[in-house]
C-alpha positions in Angstrom: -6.3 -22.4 -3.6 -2.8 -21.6 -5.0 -0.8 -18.7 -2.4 1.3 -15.9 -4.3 3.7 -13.9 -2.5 2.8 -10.2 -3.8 5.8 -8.0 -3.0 4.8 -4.2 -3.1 1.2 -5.8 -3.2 0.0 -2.1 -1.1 1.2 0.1 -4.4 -0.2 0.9 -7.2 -0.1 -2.2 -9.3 0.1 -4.6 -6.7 -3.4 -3.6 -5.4 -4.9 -3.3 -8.6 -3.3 -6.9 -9.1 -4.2 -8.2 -5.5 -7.8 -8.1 -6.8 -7.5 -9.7 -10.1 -5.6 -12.4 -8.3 -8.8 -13.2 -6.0 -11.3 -12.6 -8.7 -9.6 -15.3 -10.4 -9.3 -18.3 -7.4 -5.7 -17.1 -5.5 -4.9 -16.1 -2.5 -2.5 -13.1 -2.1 -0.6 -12.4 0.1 1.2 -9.5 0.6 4.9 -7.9 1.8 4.8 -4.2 1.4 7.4 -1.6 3.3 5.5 1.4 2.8 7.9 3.5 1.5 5.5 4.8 -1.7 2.1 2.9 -0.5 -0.2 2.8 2.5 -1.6 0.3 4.5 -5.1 1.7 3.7 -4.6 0.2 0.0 -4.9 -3.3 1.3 -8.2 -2.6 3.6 -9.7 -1.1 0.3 -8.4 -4.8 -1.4 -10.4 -6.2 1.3 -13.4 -4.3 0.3 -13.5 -5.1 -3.1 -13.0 -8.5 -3.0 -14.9 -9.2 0.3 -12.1 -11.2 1.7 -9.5 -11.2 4.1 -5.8 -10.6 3.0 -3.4 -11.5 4.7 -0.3 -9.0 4.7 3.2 -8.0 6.6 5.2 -4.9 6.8 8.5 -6.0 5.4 11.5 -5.5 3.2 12.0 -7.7 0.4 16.0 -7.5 1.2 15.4 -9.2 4.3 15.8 -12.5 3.4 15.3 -14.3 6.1 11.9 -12.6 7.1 10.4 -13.0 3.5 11.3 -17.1 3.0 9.6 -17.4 6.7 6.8 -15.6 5.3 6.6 -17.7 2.4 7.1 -20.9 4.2 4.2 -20.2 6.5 1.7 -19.3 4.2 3.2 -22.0 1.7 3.4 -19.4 -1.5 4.2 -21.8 -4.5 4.8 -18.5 -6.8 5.7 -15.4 -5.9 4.7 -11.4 -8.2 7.8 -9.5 -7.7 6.6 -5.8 -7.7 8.7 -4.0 -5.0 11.6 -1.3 -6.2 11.5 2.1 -7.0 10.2 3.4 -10.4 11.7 7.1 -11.0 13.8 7.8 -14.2 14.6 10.8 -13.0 15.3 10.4 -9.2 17.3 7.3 -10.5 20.1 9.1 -12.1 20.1 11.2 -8.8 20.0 7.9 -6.6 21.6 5.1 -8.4 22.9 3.5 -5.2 18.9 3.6 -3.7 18.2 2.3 -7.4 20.6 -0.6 -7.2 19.7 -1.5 -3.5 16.3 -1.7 -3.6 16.1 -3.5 -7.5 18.9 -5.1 -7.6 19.3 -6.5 -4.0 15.8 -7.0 -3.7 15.4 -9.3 -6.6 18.9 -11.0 -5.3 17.1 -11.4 -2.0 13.3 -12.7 -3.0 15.0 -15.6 -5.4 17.1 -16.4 -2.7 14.1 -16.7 0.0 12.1 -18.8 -2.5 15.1 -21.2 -2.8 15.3 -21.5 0.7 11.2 -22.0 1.3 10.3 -24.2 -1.9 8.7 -21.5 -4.1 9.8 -22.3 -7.7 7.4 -19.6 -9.7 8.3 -16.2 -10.1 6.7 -13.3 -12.4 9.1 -10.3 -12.1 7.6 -6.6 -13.0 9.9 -4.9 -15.7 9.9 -1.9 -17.5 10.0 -1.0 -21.4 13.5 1.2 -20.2 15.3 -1.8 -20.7 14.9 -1.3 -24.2 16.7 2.5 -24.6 16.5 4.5 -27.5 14.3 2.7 -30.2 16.2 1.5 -33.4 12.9 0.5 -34.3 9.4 1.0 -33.2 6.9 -0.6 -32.1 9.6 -2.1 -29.4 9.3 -6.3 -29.7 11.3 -8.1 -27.6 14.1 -8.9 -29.5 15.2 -4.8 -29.7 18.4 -4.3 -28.6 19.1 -3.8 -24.5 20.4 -0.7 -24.2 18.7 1.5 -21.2 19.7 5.0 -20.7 18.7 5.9 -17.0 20.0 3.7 -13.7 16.2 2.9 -13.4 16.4 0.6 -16.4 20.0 -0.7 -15.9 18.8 -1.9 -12.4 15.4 -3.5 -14.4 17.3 -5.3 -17.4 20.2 -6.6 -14.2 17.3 -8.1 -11.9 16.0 -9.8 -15.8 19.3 -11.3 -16.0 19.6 -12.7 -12.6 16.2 -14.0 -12.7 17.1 -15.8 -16.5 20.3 -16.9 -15.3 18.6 -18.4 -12.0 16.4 -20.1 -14.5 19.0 -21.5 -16.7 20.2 -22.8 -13.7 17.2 -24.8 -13.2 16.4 -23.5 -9.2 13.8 -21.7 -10.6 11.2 -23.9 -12.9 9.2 -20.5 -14.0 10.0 -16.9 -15.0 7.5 -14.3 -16.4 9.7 -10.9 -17.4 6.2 -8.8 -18.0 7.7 -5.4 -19.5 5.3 -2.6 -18.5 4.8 0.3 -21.3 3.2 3.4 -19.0 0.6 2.0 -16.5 -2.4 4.6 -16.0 -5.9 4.7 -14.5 -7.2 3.3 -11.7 -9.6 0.3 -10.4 -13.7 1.7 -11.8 -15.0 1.7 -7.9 -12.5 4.5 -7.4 -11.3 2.9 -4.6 -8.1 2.0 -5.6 -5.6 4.3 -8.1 -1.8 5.7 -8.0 -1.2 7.5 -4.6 2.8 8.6 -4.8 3.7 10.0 -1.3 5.6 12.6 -2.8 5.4 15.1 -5.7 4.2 12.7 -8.6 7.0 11.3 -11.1 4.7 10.0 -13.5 2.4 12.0 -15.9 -1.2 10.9 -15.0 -1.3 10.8 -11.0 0.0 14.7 -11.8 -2.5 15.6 -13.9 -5.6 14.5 -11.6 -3.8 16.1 -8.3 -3.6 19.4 -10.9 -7.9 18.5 -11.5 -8.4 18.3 -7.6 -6.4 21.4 -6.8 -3.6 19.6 -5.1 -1.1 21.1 -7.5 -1.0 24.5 -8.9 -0.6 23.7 -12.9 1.2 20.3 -14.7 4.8 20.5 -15.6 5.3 19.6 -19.5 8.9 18.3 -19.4 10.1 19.0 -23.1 7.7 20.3 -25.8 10.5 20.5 -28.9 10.8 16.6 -29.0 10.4 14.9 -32.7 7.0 13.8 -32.1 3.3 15.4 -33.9 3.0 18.0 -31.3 6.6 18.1 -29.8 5.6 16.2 -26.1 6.8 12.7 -25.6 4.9 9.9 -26.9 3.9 6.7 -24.4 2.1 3.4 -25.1 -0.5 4.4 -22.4 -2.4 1.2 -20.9 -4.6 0.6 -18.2 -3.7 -0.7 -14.6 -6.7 -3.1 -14.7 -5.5 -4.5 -18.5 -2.0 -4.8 -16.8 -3.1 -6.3 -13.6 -4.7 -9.5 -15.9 -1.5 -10.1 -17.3 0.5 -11.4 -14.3 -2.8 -13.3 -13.3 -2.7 -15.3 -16.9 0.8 -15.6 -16.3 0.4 -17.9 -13.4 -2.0 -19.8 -15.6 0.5 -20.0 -18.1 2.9 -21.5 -15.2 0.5 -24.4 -15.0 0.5 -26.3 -18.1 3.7 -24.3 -19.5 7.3 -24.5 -18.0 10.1 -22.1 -18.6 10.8 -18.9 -18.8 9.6 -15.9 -20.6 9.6 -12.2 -21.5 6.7 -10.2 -22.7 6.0 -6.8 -23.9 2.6 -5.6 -21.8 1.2 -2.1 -23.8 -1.5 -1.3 -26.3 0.6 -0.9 -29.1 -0.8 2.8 -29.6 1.4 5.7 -28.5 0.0 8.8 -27.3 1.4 12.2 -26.5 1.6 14.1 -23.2 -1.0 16.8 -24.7 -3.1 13.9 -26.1 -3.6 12.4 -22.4 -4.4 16.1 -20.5 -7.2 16.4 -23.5 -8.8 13.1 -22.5 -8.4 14.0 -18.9 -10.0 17.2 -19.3 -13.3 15.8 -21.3 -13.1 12.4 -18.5 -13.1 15.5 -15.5 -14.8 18.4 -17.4 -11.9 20.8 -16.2 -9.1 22.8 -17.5 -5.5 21.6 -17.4 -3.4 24.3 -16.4 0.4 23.6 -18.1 3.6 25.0 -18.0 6.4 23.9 -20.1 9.8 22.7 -18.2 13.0 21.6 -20.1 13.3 17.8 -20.6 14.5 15.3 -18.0 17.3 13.6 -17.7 17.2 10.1 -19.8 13.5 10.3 -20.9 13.1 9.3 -24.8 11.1 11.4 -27.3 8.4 8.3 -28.2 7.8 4.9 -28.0 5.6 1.9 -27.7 5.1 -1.5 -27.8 4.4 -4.6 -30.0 2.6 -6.6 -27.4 1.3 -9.6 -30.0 3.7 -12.2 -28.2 1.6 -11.3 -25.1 -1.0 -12.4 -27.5 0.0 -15.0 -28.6 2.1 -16.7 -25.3 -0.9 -14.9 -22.5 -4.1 -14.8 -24.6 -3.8 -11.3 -23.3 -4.2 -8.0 -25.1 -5.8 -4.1 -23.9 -8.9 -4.1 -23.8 -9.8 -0.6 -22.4 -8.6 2.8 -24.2 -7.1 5.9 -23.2 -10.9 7.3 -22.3 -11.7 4.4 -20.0 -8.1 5.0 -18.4 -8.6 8.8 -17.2 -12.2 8.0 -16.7 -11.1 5.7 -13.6 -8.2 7.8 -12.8 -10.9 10.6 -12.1 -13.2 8.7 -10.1 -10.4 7.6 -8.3 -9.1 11.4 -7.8 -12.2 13.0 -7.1 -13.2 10.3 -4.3 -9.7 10.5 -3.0 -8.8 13.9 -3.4 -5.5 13.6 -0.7 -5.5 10.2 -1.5 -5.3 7.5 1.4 -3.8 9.4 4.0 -7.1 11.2 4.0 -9.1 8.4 4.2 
């Protein structure tokens, strides 16, 4: 049974990954710091997949810590999911931004060197991209990001294609997420941010459950049908698939390479509280805020190469996302603190 290194394997993706992974023959296993997870993420992985996990509470910038981690368990890949995700806090906190992206790429290549893992499939970000010359996004758009959060995504893609190049690293996925939403069916598992959420959905449902007093629309005069921002929406579990056929890929294909990971569909802000309100039967209360700092009126993807290189495309729609994200609310209404 092939061992992955799952860094950030207690977040949001990472669990919701963590599952796919032993669904489909490998063993995770995971280094989380907690910072924006809980512990309790990876005894609910253990209930869904009725198997042990082995996991540490660890930085990925400690180097040293994370090759003896992978050298015990003898990790032959590793899924690179640990950073910090917020556009918005990351113009506040480029230096946090740079540290814990940047550094902690720098710092998982350079334990795998040291411990013989060669396979590496990093978790990127559609920011890298900027404003859209041309949409859908494919992967040969221009580079051009317009917060710190995707600077420090498109410098961690270099590093990793230049390590590559180099030939110290035999395989590179660059998966670039559009906007991850939903949560695993059971409910058990789903977006838990320890702080006031940054992203729209995990808002939303906390607004459903009462946690929050009404959703902040932040911009309603953008160029888009109904004047909220546009998103290629996807589901976690559709996203969570494409690292596993990644590391399929890895075994009969060498080299790296960079995919888009989205529907191709975009959908507005107002478009995704309608669909949560008919998945939860509740009102949305909203209040309209001025736009943030480096958010983009609309985009989405082309994710045919993803297709074409992965066998992979979305499967579930925007229904199937906030029907999940609700059962995952409503069974968790404090999330997994309460648990």
């Amino acid at each position: 049974m092939t061992r992955v290194l799952v860094t950030g394997g207690a977040g949001y993706i990472g669990s919701h990954t963590c599952v796919e992974l032993v669904s489909r023959g490998y063993e995770p296993v995971i280094v989380d710091n907690f910072v924006n997870s809980s512990p309790k993420a990876i005894d609910r992985i253990c209930q869904l997949t009725n198997r042990p996990v082995d996991w540490y509470e660890a930085d990925v910038r400690d180097t040293a810590r994370i090759a003896e981690i992978i050298a015990k368990h003898e990790c032959e890949a590793a899924i690179h999911f640990a950073g910090l995700k917020a556009v918005g806090e990351s113009t506040e906190k480029p230096l946090e931004y740079y540290s814990a992206n940047v550094m902690g790429t720098h710092s998982l290549i350079e334990a795998m060197l040291q411990s013989g893992a060669s396979q590496i499939v990093f978790s990127s970000s559609a920011t890298v991209y900027g404003e859209p010359e041309f949409l859908p996004y494919t992967e040969s758009h221009r580079l051009r990001p317009t917060n710190p959060y995707g600077n420090t995504k498109l410098t961690a893609e270099m590093l990793l294609n230049d390590v590559a190049g180099s030939g110290a690293l035999t395989d590179v996925a660059i998966l670039r997420y559009f906007n991850p939403i939903g949560a695993h069916p059971s409910g058990m598992i789903g977006e838990d941010p320890n702080d006031i959420p940054n992203n729209l959905m995990p808002y939303v449902a906390q607004v459903a459950v009462g946690r929050r007093p009404h959703l902040n629309v932040f911009g309603n005069d953008y160029d888009t049908a109904d004047g909220t921002g546009v998103r290629d929406y996807l589901h976690v579990v559709d996203l969570a698939r494409a690292h596993v056929l990644a590391l399929d890929r890895f075994k009969h294909t060498h080299g790296p390479f960079t995919v888009n990971l989205g529907t191709g569909n975009g959908s507005s802000v107002l478009d995704v509280v309608r669909a949560f309100e008919a998945a939860c039967g509740k009102s949305i209360a909203m209040e309209f805020a001025p736009r943030r700092a480096g958010d983009i009126a609309a985009f989405w993807a082309d994710p045919s190469l993803a297709h074409e290189l992965l066998g992979w495309h979305a499967e579930l729609t925007l229904e199937d996302m906030c029907r999940d994200q609700w059962a995952w609310q409503s069974q968790n209404p404090q999330g997994y603190e309460a648990a």
